[in-house]
Short mmCIF file of the C-alpha atoms (twelve columns), coordinates in Angstrom:
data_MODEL
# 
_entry.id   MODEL 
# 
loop_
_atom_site.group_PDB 
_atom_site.id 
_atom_site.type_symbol 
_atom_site.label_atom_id 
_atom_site.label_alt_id 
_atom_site.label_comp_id 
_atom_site.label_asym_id 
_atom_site.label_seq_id 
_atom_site.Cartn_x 
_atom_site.Cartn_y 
_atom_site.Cartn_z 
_atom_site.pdbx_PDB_model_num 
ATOM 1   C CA . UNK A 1   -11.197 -10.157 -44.754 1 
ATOM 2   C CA . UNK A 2   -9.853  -6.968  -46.056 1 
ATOM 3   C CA . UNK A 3   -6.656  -5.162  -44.910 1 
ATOM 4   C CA . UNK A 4   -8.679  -2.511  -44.063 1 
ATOM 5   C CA . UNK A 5   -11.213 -4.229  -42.099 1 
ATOM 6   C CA . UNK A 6   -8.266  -5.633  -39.554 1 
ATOM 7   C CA . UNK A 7   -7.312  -2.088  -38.854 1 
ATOM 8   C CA . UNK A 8   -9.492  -1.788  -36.068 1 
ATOM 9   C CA . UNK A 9   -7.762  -5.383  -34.577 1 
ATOM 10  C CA . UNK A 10  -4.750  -4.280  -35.004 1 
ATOM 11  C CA . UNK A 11  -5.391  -1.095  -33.401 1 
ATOM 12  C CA . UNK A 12  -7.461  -2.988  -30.603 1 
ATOM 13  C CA . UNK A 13  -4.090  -5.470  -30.004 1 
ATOM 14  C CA . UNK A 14  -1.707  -2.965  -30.213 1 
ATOM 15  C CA . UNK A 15  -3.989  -1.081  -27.199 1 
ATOM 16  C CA . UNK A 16  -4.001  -3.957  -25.323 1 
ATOM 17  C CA . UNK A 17  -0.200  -4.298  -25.417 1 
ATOM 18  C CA . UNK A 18  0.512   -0.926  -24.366 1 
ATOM 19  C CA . UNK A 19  -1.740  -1.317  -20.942 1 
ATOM 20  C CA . UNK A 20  0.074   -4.935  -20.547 1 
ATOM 21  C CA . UNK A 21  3.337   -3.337  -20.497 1 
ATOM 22  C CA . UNK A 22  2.033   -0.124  -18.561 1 
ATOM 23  C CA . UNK A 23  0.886   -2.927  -16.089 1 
ATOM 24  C CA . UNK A 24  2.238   -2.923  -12.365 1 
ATOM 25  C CA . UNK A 25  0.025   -6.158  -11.129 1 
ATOM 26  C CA . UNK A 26  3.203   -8.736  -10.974 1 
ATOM 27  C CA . UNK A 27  5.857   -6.037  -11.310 1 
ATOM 28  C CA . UNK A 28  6.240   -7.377  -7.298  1 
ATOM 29  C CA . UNK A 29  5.013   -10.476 -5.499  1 
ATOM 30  C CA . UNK A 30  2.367   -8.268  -4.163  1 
ATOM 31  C CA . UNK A 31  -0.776  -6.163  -5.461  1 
ATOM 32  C CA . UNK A 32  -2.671  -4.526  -2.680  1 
ATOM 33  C CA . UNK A 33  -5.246  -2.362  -3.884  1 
ATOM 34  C CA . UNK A 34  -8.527  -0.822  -1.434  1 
ATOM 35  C CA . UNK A 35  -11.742 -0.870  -2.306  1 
ATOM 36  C CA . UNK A 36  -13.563 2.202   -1.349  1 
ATOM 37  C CA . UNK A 37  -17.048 1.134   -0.765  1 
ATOM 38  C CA . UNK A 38  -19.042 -0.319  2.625   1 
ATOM 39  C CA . UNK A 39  -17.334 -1.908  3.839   1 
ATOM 40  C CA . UNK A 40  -13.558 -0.935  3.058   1 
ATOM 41  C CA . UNK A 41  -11.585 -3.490  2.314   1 
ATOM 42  C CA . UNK A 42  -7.799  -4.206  1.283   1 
ATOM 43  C CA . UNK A 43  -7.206  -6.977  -0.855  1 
ATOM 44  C CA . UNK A 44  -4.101  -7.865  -1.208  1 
ATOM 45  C CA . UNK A 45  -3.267  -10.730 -3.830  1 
ATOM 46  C CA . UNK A 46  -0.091  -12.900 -3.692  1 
ATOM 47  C CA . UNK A 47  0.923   -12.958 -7.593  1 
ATOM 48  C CA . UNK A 48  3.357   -15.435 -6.889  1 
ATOM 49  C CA . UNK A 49  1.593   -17.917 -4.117  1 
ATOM 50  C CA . UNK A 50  -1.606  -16.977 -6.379  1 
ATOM 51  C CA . UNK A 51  -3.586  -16.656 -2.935  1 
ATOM 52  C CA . UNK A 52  -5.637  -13.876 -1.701  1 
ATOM 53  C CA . UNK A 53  -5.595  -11.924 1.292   1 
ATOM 54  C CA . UNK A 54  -9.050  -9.490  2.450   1 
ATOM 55  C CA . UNK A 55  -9.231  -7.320  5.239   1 
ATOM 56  C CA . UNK A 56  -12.687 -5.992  5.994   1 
ATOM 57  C CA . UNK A 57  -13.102 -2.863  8.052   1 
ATOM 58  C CA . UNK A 58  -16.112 -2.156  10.221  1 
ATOM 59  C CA . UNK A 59  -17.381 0.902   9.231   1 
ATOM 60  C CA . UNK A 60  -17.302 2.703   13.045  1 
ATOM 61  C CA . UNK A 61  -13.945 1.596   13.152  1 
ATOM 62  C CA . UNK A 62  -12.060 4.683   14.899  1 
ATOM 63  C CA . UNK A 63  -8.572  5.658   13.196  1 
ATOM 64  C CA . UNK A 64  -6.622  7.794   15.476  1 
ATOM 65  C CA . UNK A 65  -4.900  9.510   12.416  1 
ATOM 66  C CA . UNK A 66  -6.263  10.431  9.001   1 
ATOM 67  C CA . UNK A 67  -4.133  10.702  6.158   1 
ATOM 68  C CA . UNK A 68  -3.631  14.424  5.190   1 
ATOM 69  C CA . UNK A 69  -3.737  15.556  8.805   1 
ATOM 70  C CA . UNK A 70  -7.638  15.343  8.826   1 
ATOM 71  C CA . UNK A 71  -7.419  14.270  12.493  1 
ATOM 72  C CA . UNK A 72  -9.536  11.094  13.895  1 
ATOM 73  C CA . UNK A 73  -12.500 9.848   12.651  1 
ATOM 74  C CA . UNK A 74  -14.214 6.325   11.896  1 
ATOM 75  C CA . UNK A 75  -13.821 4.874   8.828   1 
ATOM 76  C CA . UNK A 76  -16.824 4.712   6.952   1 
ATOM 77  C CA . UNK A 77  -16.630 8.911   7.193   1 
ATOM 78  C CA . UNK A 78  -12.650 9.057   5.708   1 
ATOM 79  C CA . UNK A 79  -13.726 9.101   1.999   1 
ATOM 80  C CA . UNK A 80  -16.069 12.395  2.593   1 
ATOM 81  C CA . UNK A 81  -13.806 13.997  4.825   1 
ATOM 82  C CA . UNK A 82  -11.406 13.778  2.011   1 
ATOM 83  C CA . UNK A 83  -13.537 14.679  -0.884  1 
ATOM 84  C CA . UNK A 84  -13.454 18.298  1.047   1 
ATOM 85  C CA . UNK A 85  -9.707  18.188  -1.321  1 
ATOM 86  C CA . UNK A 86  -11.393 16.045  -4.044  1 
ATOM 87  C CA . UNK A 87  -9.043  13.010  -2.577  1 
ATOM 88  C CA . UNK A 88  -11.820 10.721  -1.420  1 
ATOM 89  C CA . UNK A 89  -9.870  7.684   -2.692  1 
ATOM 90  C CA . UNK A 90  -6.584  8.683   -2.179  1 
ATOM 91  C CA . UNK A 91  -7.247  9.587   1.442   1 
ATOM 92  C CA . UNK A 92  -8.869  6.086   2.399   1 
ATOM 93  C CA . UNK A 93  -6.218  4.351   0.523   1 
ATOM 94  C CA . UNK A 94  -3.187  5.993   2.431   1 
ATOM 95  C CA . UNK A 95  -4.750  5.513   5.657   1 
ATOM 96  C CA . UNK A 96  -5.296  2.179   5.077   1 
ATOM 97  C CA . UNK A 97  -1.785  2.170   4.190   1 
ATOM 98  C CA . UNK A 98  -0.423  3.694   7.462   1 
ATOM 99  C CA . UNK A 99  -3.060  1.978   9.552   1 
ATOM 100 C CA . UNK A 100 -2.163  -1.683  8.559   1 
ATOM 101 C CA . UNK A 101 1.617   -0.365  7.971   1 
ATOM 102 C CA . UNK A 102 1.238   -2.019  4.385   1 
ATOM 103 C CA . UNK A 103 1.982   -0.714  0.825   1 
ATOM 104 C CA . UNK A 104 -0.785  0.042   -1.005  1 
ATOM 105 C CA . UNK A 105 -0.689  0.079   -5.062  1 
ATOM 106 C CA . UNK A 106 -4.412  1.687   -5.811  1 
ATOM 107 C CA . UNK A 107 -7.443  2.141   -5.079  1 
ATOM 108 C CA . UNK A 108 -11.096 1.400   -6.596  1 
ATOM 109 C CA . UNK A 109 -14.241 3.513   -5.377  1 
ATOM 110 C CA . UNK A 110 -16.607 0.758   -4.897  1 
ATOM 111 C CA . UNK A 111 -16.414 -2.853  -4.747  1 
ATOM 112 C CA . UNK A 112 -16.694 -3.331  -9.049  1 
ATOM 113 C CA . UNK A 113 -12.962 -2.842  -10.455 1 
ATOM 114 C CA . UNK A 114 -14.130 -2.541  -13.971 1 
ATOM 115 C CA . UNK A 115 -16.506 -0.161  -13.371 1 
ATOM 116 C CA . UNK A 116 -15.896 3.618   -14.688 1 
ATOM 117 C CA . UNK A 117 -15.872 5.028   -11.249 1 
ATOM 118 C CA . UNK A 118 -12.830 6.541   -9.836  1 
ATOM 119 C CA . UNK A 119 -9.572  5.142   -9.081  1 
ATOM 120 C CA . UNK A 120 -5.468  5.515   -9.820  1 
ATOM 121 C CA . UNK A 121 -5.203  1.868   -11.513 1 
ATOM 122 C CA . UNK A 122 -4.962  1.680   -14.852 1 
ATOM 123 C CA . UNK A 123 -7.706  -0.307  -16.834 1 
ATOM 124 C CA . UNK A 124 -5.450  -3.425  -17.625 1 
ATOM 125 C CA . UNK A 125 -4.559  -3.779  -13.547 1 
ATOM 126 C CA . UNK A 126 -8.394  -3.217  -12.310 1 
ATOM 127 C CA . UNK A 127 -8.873  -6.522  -15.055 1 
ATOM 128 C CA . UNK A 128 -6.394  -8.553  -13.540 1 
ATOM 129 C CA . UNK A 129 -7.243  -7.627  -10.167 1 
ATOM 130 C CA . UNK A 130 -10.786 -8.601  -10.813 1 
ATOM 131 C CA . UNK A 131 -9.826  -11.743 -12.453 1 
ATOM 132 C CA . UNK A 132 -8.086  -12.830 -9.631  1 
ATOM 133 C CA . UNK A 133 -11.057 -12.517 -6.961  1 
ATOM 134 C CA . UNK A 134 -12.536 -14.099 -9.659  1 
ATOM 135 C CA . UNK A 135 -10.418 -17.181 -10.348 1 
ATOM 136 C CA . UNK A 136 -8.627  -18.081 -7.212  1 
ATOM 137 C CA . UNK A 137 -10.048 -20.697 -5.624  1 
ATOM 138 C CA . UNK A 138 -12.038 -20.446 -2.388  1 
ATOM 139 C CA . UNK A 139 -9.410  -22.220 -0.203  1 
ATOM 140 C CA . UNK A 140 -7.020  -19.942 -1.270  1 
ATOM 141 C CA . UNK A 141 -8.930  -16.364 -0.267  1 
ATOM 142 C CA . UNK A 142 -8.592  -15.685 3.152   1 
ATOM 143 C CA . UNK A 143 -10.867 -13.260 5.000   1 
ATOM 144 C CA . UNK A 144 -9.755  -10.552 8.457   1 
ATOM 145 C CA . UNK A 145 -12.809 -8.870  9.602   1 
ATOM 146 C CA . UNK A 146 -11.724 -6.894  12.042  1 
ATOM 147 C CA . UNK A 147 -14.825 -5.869  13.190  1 
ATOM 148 C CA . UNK A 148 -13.721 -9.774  15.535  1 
ATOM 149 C CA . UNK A 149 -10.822 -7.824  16.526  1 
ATOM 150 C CA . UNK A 150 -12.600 -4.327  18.100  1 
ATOM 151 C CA . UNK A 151 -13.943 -3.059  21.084  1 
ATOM 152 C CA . UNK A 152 -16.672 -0.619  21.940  1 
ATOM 153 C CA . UNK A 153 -15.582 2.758   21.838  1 
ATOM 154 C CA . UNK A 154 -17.435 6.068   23.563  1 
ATOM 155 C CA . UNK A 155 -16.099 9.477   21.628  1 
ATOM 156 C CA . UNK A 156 -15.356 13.039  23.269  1 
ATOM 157 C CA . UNK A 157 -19.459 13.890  21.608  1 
ATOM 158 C CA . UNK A 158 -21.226 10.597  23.593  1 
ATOM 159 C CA . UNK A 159 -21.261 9.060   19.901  1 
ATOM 160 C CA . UNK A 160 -20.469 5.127   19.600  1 
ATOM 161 C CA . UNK A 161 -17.535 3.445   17.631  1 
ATOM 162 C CA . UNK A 162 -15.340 1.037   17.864  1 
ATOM 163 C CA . UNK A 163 -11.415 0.539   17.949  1 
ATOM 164 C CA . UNK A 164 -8.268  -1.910  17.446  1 
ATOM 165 C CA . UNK A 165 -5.584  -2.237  20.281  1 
ATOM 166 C CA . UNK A 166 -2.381  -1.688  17.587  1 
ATOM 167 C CA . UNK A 167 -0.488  -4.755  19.400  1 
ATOM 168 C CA . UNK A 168 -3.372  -7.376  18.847  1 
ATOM 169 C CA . UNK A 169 -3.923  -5.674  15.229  1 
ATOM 170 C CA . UNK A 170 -0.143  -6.572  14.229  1 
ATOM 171 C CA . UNK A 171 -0.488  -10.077 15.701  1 
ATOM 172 C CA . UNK A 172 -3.118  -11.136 14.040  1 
ATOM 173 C CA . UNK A 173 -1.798  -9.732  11.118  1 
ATOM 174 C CA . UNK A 174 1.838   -10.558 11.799  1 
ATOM 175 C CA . UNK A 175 3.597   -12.353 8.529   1 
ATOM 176 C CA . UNK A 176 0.512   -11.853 6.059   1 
ATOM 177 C CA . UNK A 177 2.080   -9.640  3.883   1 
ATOM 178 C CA . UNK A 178 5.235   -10.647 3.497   1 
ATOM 179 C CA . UNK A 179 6.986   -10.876 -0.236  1 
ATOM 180 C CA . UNK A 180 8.765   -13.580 -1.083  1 
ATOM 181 C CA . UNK A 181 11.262  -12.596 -2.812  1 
ATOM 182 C CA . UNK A 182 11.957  -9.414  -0.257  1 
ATOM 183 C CA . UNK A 183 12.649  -12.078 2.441   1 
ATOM 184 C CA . UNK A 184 14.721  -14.171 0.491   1 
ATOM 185 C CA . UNK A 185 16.789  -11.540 -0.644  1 
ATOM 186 C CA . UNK A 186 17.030  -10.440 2.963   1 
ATOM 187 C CA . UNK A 187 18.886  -7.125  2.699   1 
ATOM 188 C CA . UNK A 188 19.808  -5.271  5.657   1 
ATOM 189 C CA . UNK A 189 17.568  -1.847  5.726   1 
ATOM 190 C CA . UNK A 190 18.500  1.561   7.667   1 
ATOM 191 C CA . UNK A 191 15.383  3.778   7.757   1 
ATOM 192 C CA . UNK A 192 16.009  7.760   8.611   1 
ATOM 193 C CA . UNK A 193 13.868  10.628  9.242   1 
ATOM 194 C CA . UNK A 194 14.813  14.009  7.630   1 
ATOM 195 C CA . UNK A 195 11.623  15.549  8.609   1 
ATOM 196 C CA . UNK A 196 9.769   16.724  11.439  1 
ATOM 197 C CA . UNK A 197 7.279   14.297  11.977  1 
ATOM 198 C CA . UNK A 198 7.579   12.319  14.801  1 
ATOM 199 C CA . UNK A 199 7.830   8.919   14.572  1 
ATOM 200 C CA . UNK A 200 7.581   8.711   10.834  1 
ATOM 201 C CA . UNK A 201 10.658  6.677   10.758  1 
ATOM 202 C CA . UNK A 202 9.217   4.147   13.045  1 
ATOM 203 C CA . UNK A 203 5.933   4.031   10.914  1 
ATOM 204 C CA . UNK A 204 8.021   3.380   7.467   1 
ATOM 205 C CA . UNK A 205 9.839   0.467   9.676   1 
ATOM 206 C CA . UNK A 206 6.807   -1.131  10.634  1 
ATOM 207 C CA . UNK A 207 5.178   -0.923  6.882   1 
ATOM 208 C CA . UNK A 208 8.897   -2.516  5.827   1 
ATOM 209 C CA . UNK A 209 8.869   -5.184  7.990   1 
ATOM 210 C CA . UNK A 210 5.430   -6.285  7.400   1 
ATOM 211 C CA . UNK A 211 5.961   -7.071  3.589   1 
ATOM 212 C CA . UNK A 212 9.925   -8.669  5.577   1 
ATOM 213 C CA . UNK A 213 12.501  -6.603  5.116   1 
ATOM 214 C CA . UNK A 214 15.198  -6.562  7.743   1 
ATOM 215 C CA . UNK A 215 15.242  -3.081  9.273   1 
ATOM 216 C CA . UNK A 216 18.893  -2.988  11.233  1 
ATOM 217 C CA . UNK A 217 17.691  0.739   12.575  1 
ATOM 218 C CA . UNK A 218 15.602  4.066   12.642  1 
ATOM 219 C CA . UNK A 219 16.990  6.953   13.107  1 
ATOM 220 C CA . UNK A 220 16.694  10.455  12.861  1 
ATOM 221 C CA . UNK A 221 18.939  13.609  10.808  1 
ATOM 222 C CA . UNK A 222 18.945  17.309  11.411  1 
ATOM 223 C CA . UNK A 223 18.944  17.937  7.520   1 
ATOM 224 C CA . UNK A 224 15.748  17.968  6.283   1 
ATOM 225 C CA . UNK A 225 15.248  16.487  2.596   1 
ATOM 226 C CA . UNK A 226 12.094  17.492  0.011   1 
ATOM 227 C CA . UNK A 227 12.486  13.449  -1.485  1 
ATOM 228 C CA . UNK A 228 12.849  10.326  -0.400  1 
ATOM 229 C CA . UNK A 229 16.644  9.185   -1.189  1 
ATOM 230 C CA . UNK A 230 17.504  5.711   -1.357  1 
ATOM 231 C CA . UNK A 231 21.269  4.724   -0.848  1 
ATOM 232 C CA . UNK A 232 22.236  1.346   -1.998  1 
ATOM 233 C CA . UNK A 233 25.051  -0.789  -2.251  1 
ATOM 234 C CA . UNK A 234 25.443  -0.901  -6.398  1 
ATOM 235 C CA . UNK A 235 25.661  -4.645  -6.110  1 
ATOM 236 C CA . UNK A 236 22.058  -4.500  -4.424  1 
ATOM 237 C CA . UNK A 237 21.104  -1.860  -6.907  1 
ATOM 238 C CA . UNK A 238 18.346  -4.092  -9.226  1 
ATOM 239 C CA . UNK A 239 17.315  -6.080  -6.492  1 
ATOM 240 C CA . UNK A 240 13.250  -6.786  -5.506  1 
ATOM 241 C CA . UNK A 241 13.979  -4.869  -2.397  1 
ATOM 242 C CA . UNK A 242 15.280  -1.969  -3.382  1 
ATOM 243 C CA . UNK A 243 12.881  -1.097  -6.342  1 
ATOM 244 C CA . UNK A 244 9.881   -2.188  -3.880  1 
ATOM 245 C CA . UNK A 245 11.194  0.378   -1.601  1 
ATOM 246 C CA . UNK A 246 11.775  3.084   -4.082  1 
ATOM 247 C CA . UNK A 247 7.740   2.379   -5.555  1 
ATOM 248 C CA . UNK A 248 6.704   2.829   -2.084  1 
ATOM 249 C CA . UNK A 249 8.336   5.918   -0.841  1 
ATOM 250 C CA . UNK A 250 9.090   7.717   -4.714  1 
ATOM 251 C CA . UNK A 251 12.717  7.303   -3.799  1 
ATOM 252 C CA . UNK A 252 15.238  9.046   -6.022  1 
ATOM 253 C CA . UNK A 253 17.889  5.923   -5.834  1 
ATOM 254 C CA . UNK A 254 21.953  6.768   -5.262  1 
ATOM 255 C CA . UNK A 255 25.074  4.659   -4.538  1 
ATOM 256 C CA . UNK A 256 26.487  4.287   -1.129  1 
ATOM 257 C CA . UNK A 257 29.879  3.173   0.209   1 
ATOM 258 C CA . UNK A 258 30.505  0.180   2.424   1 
ATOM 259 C CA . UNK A 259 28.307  0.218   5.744   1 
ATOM 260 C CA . UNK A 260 26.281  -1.903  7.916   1 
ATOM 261 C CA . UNK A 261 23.133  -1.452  6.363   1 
ATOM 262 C CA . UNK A 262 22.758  -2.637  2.526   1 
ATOM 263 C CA . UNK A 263 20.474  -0.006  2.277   1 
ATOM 264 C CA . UNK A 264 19.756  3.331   3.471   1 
ATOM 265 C CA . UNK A 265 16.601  4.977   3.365   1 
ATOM 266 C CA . UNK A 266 16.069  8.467   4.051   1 
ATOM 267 C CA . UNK A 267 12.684  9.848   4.236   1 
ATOM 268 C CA . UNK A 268 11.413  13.242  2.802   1 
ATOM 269 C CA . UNK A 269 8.673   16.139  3.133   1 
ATOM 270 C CA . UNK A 270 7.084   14.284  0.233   1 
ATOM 271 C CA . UNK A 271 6.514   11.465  2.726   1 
ATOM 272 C CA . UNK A 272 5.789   13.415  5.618   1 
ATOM 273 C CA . UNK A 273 3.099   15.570  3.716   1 
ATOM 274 C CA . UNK A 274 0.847   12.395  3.899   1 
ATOM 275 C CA . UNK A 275 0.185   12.936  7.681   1 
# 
C-alpha cells in the first residue's frame, strides 16, 4: 500500500483520537444522559460498576416547575414548550435534572444516540453510550417506570395527568445515583445561595447528596454572585468531588482557609437563570 493511500487512515485515527480525548463518558463514575423521545427517559450508566440505571417517565407526568421558568406542564409537552427558544433538548434535560435532583451530562432527541438528530454530546460519547445499552448485560440494567409510582391528577382546565409525591419519588430512588468515588472521598460540602431564588440552595443539596456527597449546610448570602464559585481546601483541590461539582454548577474554583466545611459552594445567577 502506498504512503499516500494511508493518508486517509491516518487522518481517520488521528480523528478518532481527538473525540477519545474530547470524551467526558468515564471522566466520572457516572454518565447520565436523557433521551428526548416517548417516553423520556434518563439513563444513567455506572462506568465503574459497569451497570445501568433507566428511569422511564409517563408522558402525563405533571412537573410542577419547568426549566427556564416555563411554569407547569406534563412531560411529554416540555420539549415543544421549549422549542418556543429553540431549547427543546436542553429544556427536558435540565428538568429532568432538577426533577430527579441528579446531574445530567447530555441529552439525545430520540431514543437512537448515533443518529444525526440533535443533542450536546459529542459523537465519540453518543458511541459509548450506545455501546453500553448495548453490551451490558440484562441483569445488570435496571428499569424505574414511574408511571408505578403516580397518581391520577385533575388540572385547573378539567384535563387528566398524573403526578409523583416528591417524598416517595426520593425513596424509591434513594442511593441510585451515588458515585463511588464521591462517597469514598467523603468531603464535607457547604452549599450557599447568592441569588434570589428561593430554595435553590436546598435544590443543589438534594442533587449533591443523591450522587453522596456530605452536605454539612445550606445557607443563604446577601451578595449576589453572576458564577458559581467553588472554595476548596488546596489539599482537596484535584479531588473527584470537587471537579464533579465544578462540571455540574460551571464553578470558577478558588482556595479557602481552614473551616468546617472542605468545601464551599456558592451558587450564581448562572445557576439561578435555569428556573
Amino acid at each position: 500500500m502506498s504512503l499516500l493511500a494511508l493518508i486517509p487512515i491516518f487522518l481517520a485515527a488521528a480523528g478518532l483520537l481527538v473525540l477519545y480525548q474530547g470524551s467526558r463518558f468515564d471522566r466520572f463514575d457516572r454518565f447520565n444522559v436523557v433521551f428526548v423521545g416517548s417516553p423520556v427517559k434518563l439513563v444513567s450508566v455506572n462506568v465503574a460498576a459497569k451497570n445501568i440505571d433507566i428511569i422511564s417517565f409517563p408522558n402525563d407526568l405533571y412537573i410542577p416547575q419547568l426549566a427556564h421558568g416555563y411554569g407547569p406542564f406534563e412531560v411529554g409537552k416540555i420539549y415543544a414548550v421549549g422549542q418556543l427558544d429553540r431549547r427543546g433538548g436542553e429544556t427536558v434535560a435540565a428538568t429532568v435534572s432538577d426533577y430527579l435532583g441528579v446531574p445530567v451530562d447530555g441529552y439525545v432527541l430520540g431514543n437512537d444516540a448515533l443518529r444525526a438528530s440533535p443533542s450536546d454530546l459529542n459523537l465519540m460519547d453518543r458511541a459509548r453510550v450506545l455501546l453500553a445499552m448495548f453490551t451490558t448485560r440484562a441483569d445488570k440494567v435496571n428499569v424505574v417506570n414511574l408511571a408505578s409510582l403516580a397518581s391520577p391528577l385533575v388540572l385547573v382546565d378539567g384535563s387528566q395527568a398524573t403526578s409523583i409525591d416528591q417524598d416517595a419519588l426520593d425513596n424509591a430512588l434513594s442511593g441510585l445515583f451515588v458515585e463511588d468515588r464521591i462517597r469514598t472521598e467523603n468531603l464535607r460540602v457547604a452549599v450557599i445561595n447568592s441569588t434570589n431564588v428561593t430554595g435553590l440552595g436546598n435544590r443543589a443539596a438534594r442533587l449533591l447528596s443523591n450522587i453522596g456527597v456530605s452536605v454539612v449546610s445550606v445557607d443563604n448570602s446577601d451578595i449576589a454572585l453572576p458564577g458559581c464559585q467553588l472554595l476548596v481546601d488546596p489539599k482537596q483541590k484535584n479531588t473527584v468531588t470537587v471537579n464533579r461539582i465544578a462540571a455540574i454548577f460551571h464553578c470558577q474554583i478558588m482556595s479557602k482557609g481552614a473551616g468546617r466545611a472542605d468545601v464551599v459552594l456558592t451558587l450564581g445567577e448562572d445557576y439561578a437563570s435555569n428556573f
